[in-house]
Structures are given as C-alpha cells and as structure tokens.
C-alpha positions in Angstrom: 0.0 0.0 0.0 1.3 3.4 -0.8 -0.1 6.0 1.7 2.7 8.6 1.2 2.7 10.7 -1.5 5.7 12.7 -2.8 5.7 15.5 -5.2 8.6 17.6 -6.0 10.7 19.4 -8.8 14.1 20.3 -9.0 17.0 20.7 -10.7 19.8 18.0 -11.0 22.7 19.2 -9.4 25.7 16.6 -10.1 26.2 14.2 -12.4 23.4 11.5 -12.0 25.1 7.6 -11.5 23.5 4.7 -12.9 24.3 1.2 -11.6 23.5 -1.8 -14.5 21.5 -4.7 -13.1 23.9 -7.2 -11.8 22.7 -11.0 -10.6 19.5 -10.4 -8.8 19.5 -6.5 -8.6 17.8 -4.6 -11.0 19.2 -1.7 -12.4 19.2 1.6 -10.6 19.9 5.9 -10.8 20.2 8.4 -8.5 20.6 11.7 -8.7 20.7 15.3 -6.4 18.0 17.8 -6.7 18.2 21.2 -6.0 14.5 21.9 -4.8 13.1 25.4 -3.9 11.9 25.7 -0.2 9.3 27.4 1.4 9.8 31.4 1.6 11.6 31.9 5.4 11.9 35.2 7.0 15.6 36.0 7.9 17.8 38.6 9.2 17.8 40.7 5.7 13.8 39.6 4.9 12.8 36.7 2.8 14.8 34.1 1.5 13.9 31.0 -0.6 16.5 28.0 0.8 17.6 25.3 -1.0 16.9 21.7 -0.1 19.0 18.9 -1.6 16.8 15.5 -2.4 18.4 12.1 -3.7 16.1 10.2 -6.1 16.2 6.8 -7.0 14.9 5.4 -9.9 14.8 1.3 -10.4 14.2 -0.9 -13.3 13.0 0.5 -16.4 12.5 3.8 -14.9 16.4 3.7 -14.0 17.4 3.0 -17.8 15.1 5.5 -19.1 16.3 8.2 -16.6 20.1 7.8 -17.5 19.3 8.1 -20.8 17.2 11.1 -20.5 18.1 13.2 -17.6 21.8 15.3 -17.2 23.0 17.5 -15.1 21.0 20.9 -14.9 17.7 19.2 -16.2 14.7 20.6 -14.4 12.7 17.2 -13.8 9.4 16.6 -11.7 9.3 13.5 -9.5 6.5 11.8 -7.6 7.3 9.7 -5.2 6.4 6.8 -2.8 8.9 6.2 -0.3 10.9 9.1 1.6 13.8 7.7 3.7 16.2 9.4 6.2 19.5 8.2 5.8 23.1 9.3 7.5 26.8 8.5 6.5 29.8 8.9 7.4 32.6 10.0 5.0 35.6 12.6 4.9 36.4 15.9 4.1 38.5 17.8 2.1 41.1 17.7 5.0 40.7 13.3 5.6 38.8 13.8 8.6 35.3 11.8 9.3 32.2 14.0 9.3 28.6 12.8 9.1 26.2 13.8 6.5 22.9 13.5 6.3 20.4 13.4 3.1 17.1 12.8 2.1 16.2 10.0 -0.4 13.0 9.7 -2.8 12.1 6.8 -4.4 10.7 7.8 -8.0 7.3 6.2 -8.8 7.3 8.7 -12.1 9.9 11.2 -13.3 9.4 13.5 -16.1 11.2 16.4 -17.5 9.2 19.7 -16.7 10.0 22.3 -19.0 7.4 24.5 -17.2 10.1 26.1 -14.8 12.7 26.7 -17.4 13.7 30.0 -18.2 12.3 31.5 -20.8 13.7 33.8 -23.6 11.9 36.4 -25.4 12.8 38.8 -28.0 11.0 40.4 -30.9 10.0 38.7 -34.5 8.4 38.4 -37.1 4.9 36.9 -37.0 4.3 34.4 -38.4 7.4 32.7 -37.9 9.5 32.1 -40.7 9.0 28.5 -39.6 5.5 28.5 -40.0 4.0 25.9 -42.3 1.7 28.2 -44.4 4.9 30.0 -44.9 7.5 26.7 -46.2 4.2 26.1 -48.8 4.4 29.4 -50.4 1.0 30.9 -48.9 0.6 34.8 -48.7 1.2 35.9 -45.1 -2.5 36.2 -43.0 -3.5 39.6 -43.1 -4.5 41.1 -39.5 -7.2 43.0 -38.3 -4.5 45.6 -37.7 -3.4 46.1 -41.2 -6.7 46.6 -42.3 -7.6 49.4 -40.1 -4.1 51.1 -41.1 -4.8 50.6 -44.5 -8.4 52.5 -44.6 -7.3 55.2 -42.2 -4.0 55.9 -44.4 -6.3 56.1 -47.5 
C-alpha cells in the first residue's frame, strides 16, 4: 500500500550515476535535486533556501532516466517512499564528518519544462517556420493592417 505521496521538482545538481543490473538486482539511478523551499523570514527579509533531495529510480525507470536526464535538467518527481539516511565520509582535510540526506524513491519522473527560463525577444509573426509560410501561402492579413490601410487612404 502506498499511503505517502511525494511531489517535488528540482533541478539535477551533479552528475546522475547509474548502476546496471547485476545478478539479482535490478538496475538503478540516482541523482541530487536542488528543490526550492518554502519562503523563510531571515535577518535581511525573505529568503527561498535550497533543499537537496536524492532520487532513485529502479528498473526500467532507472534505464530511461540515464538516458534522458543530465546535469542541470529541471525534472518533476512523484514519489512513494521518503527515507532518512546518514553516513559517514571525509572531508577535504581526511577527517570523518557525518552527513545527512534525504532519499526519494521515483514512482514517475518526467522532465518539466514549465520552470525553465524563458527567452523572449522580438520577431516576425508568423514565424518564418511557420508551415503556411515553407508552402508558399501569402502571409495572414491582420485585423491591424486593415484598419491602417483605410485610415492611411
């Protein structure tokens, strides 16, 4: 039974790994997400902080995902399982220190191009790409054009 329900997107912070099945394991990816917190007040007002999620993906989902997803991909995950987990490791200096993260395991992932940056600048409309336009049709006239054109005459 899945009673907990995990929804989050981030961006993918390092280098995701990808382990191929071996004997009776199944193939599986992980990856760090840089997910957006909720507002907190601070010294100096506002700030959005940064949590850091591990997901893991298993089977066909792990496959897909090293295949798909790269460093600085904004993905959207939903979850089932969210697990607590501490180790210990060194620093840059060789001494032990203890680190904490926070893993998801990925019922779904998707790339969400919703929350990518968008670009604008001016253009011509319609595109130059525009299929009318590749067939050789006239360019659409607009409502605009028309009232210029009476009021100039």
């Amino acid at each position: 039974m899945d009673d907990m329900q995990i929804s989050l997107t981030g961006r993918i912070a390092y280098d995701p790994k990808f382990w191929a099945a071996d004997d009776d394991k199944p193939p599986m990816w992980s990856a760090l997400v840089e997910v957006a917190g909720p507002p907190t007040p601070g010294r100096h007002g506002t700030y959005v902080p940064t949590r850091r999620v591990e997901v893991i993906a298993h089977g066909l989902d792990a496959i897909r995902a090293s295949e798909s997803y790269h460093v600085g991909h904004v993905i959207t995950v939903q979850g089932r399982d969210l697990i607590a987990r501490a180790y210990e490791t060194k620093d840059r200096h060789n001494r032990p220190i203890v680190r904490g993260v926070i893993q998801v395991v990925a019922q779904t992932l998707a790339m969400s191009t919703r929350y990518d940056p968008v670009h604008q600048q001016p253009g011509a409309w319609p595109p130059a790409s525009s299929p009318r336009l590749a067939q050789g049709a006239a360019t659409p006239v607009m409502e605009e054009d028309q009232v210029e054109a009476v009021s100039t005459a």
